[in-house]
N, C-alpha and C positions, 0 to 999 in steps of 0.2 A: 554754312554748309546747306547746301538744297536736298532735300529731301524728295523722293521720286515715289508715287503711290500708285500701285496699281488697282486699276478697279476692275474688278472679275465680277459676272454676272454668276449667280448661284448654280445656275449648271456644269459652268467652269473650276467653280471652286470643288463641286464634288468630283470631279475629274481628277482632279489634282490631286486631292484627299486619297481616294483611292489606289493611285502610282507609288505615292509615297509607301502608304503600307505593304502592296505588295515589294516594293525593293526592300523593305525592313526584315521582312517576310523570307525573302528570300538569304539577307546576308545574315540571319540569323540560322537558319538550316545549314548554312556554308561554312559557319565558323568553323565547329571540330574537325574538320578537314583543313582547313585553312590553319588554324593551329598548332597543327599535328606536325605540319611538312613546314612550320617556318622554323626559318634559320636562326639558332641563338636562342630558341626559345628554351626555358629551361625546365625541366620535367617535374610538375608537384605532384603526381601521383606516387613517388616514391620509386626504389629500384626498383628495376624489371629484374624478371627472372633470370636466373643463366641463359647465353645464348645457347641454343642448340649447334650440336658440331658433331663430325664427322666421330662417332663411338664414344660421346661424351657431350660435357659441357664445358662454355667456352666464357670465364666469367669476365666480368670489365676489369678496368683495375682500381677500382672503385672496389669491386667486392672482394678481390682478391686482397683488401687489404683490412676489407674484416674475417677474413678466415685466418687458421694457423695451420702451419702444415710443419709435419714435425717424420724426420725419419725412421723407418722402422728399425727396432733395435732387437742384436743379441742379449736373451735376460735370461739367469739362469732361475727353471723351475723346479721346486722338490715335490714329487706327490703328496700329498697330507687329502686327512680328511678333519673337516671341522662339524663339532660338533659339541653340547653344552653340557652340564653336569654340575656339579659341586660339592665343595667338601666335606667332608666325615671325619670322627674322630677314627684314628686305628683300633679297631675288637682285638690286631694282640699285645695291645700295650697298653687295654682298659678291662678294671677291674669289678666286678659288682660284688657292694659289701653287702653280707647277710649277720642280721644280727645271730648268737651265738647262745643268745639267752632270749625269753619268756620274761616280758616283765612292760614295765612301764616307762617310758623315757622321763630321767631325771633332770636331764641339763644335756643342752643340745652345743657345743663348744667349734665344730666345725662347719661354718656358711659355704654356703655355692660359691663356685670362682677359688675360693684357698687354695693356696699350695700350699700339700703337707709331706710330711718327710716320711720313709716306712716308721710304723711305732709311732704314731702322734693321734693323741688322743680325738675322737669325733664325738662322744656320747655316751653320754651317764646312763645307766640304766638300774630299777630297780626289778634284779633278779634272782628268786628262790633259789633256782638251780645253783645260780654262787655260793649261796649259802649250804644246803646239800653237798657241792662238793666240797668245801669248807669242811665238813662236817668229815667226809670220807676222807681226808686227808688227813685230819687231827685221829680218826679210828685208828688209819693204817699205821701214821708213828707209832702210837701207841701201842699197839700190836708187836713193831718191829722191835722196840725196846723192849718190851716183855719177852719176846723170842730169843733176842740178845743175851737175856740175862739168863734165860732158861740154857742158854749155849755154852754162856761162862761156867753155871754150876755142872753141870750136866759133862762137860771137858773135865771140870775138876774132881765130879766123884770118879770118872771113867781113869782119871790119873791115879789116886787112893787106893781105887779095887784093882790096878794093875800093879801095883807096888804092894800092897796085902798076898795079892796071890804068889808073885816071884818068893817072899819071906816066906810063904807057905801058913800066913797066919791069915790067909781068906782062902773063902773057896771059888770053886772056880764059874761056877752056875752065878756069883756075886760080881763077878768079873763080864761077863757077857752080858749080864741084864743093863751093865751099865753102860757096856759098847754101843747096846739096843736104844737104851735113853741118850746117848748122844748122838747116832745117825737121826734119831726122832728131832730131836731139839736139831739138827742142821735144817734138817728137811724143813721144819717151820719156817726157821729164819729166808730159807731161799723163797719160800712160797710169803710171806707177808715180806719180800724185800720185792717180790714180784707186783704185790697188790699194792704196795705203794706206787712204786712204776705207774701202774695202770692208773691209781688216781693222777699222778702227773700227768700223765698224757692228757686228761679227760681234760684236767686245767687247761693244756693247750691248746684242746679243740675249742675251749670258751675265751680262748684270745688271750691265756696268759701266759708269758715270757717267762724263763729261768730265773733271772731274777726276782721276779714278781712270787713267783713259789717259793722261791728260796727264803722270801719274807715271810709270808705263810707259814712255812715250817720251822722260821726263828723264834718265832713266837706264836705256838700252837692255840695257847690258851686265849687269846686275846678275843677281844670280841666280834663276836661273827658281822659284819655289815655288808646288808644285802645289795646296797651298790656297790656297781663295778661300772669301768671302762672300757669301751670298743673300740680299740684303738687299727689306725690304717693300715691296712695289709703293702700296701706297695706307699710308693712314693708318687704325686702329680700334682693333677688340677681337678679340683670336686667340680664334675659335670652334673651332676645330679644329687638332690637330696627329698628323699621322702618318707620326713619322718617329723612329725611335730613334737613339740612341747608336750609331755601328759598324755602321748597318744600310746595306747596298749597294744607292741608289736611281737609276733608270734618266733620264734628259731626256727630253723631251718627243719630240726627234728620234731616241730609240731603243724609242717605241713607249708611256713612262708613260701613262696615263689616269687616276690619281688621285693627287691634287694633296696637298702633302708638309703647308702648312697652308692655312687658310681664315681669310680676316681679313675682320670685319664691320664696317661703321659701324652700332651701333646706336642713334647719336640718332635715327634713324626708326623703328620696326617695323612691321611687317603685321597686322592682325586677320583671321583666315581664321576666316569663318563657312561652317556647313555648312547649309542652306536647304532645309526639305521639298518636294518635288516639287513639291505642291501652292501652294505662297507661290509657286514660281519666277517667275510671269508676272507679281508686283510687284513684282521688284528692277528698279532702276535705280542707274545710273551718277547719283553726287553725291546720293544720299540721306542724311540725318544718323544715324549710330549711336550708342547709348551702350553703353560696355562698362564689365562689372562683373567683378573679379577676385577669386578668393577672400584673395588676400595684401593688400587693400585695402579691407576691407566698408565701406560707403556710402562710397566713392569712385566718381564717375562720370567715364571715359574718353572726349570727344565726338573723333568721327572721321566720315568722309564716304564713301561706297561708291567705290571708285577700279576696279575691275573685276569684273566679272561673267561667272562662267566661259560658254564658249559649247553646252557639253553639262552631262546631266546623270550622275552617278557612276553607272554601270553595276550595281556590286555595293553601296551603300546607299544608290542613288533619293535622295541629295541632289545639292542647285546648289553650288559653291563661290564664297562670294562675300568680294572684299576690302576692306579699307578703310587707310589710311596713315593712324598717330598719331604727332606729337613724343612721344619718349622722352629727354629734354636729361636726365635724371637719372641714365637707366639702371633705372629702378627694375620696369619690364615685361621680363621674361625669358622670351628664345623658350624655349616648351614651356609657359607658361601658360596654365592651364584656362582660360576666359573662357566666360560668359553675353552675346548680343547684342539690344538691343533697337532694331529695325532699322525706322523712321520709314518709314509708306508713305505721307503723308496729313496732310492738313491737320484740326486739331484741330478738334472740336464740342462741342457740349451738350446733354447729355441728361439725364432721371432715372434718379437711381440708390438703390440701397441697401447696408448692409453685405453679405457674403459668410455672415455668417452669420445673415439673415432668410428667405435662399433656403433651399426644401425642394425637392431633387430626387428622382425617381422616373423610374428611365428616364429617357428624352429628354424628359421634362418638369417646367417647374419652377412652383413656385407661393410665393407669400407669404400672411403672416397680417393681412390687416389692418382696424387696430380702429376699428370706428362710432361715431358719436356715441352712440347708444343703449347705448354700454355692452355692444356684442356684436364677437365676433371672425369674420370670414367668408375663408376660402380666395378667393387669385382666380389664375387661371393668367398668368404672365409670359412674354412671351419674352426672353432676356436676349444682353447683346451682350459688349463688352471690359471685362478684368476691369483695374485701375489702383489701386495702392495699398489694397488691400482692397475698395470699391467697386465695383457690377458695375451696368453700364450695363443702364436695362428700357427694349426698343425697342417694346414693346407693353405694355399691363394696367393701367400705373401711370403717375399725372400728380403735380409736385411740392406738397408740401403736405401727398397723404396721409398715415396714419399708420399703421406696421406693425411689429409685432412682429419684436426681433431677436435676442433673447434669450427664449428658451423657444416657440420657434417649434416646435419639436421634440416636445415634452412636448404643445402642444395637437394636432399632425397624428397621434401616438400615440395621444392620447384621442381622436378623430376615428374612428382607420379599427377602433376598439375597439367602437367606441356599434352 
């Protein structure tokens, strides 16, 4: 193969030099243009936006098939308001025990959390005052047998001097003295059967039962022993105990104001919700609640408003509102966080959409939705209560239409871009 060489003088060569760059020059400035308009070429810059169309957007079907367009739907809505709070134990089905006696705790027998039955003993105490009324109760028998006996004799001379006098072999001033000494000797008896009374009673106010006295008075003489038992006024669940071992705790009549335990019945508890200022003017008394707890997810608690505070909280501008739930389980525990959704209102139906077809902006919101032509147009909603995902449109939208809920975002972006 022959080879052909040309030989250019240097002047020529930079001639040449020169042309070349500028056409390089030039088909480098032309390309994007040249690239743009050819045919088949395929686009790496990614989609375009929606095209623009006559009162909307006019998407490919390319993107039409990354959207979802879903019908508006008949959903029915109930007014509620939601709001948080949590449990309590119920104040009328808990009790605060005061001790009864001045003394020093002996033995402490009922722990926090126990369930105790009415009459089961909580704490030993070592108390004078038992022993004092001990004491008045062995007086007052004593006393009443003594009056007793003064009755019997005193019946029997008043019998003697009224048979002496019918014979005519007493007199009669002998006969009345001794009428005299029998209303005397009743009159005793009624008054020390009175102050026995009274000491029983006393026993009751220091926590002891009929039986317990009735022991006491079986056996007067026995030996005085200054403990005693405090035993449970009601029946529940010890919520509280403040009272140690050894610790010197005062009676109610020496001044205590806080009570040694606190025993709850908690098959009932309270729902204490806290109510924005603004909701307040729609509580009512027997409204329905559902309570949701976090130890419980999708468990619903239904309870009924039982009282409605009569102010509002000073320092955080809420209502306190209550409601009474069965707890037969135990399974709600006061101090639980609780969610309330608090029924104001008889349920409707309206249209609605998903939660996530709404585009808000400011106070206003709008949805996407799609025409029969095949185009996408903004239209402003007003929207109302939000239920299960679903958000009530009281304005903009009737059921049936069709709106973008899925990539509603992407076209308002391409939107406020154009």
């Amino acid at each position: 193969m022959s080879h052909v060489r040309l030989h250019l003088s240097p002047v020529r060569q930079l001639v040449l030099v020169a042309v070349l760059a500028l056409f390089v020059g030039v088909a480098i400035l032309a390309w994007p243009v040249i690239g743009k308009n050819a045919p088949g070429r395929p686009d790496s810059a990614g989609p375009a936006p929606p095209e623009a169309a006559a009162g909307g957007f006019r998407p490919t079907k390319e993107q039409w098939a990354g959207f979802k367009i879903e019908p508006v739907r008949l959903v029915s809505f109930r007014p509620e308001q939601v709001t948080e709070g949590s449990i309590a134990i119920d104040d009328d089905l808990t009790t605060p025990v005061f001790s009864p006696y001045s003394g020093r705790v002996a033995k402490l027998i009922a722990k926090l959390g126990d369930h105790v039955e009415p009459g089961a003993p909580l704490f030993e105490i070592h108390a004078s005052e038992f022993v004092q009324a001990q004491n008045d109760l062995i007086t007052a028998l004593a006393n009443l047998q003594t009056a007793r006996s003064q009755l019997t004799q005193a019946q029997t001379n008043e019998k003697r001097a009224h048979e002496l006098y019918l014979a005519q072999g007493g007199a009669l001033k002998d006969w009345q003295q001794a009428q005299t000494d029998l209303v005397s000797a009743q009159n005793t008896v009624r008054s020390d059967e009175i102050a026995l009374q009274a000491v029983r009673n006393r026993l009751r106010i220091l926590g002891k039962d009929d039986k317990e006295i009735a022991s006491l008075e079986a056996q007067p003489t026995q030996k005085l022993d200054p403990v005693t038992i405090v035993r449970a006024p009601i029946g529940g669940i010890i919520t509280q105990r403040q009272i140690g071992l050894g610790q010197f705790i005062n009676s109610t009549a020496a001044g205590a104001s806080t009570p040694v335990y606190t025993i709850g019945d908690l098959s009932t508890v309270w729902l204490i919700a806290n109510v924005r200022e603004a909701d307040a003017p729609l509580m009512r008394v027997g409204q329905p609640v559902e309570v949701h707890v976090l130890a419980f997810p999708g468990r619903v608690f239904d309870a009924k408003i039982s009282w409605v505070a009569p102010s509002i909280d000073p320092n955080t501008h809420r209502l306190s509102v209550r409601a009474n739930v069965g707890n037969p389980g135990g399974e709600l525990k006061p101090g639980m966080f609780a969610n309330f959704s608090i029924i104001t209102g008889s349920a409707t139906t309206a249209p609605a959409v998903p939660q996530r077809a709404i585009v808000y902006e400011g106070d206003t919101a709008r949805v996407w939705v799609a025409g029969e032509d095949g185009t996408i147009t903004a239209r402003p909603v007003r929207v109302g209560q939000i239920a299960d995902g679903m958000v009530e449109i009281l304005e903009g939208l009737t059921a049936g239409e069709r709106v973008v809920t899925s990539g509603a975002l992407f076209i308002d972006r391409a939107a406020s871009s154009d």
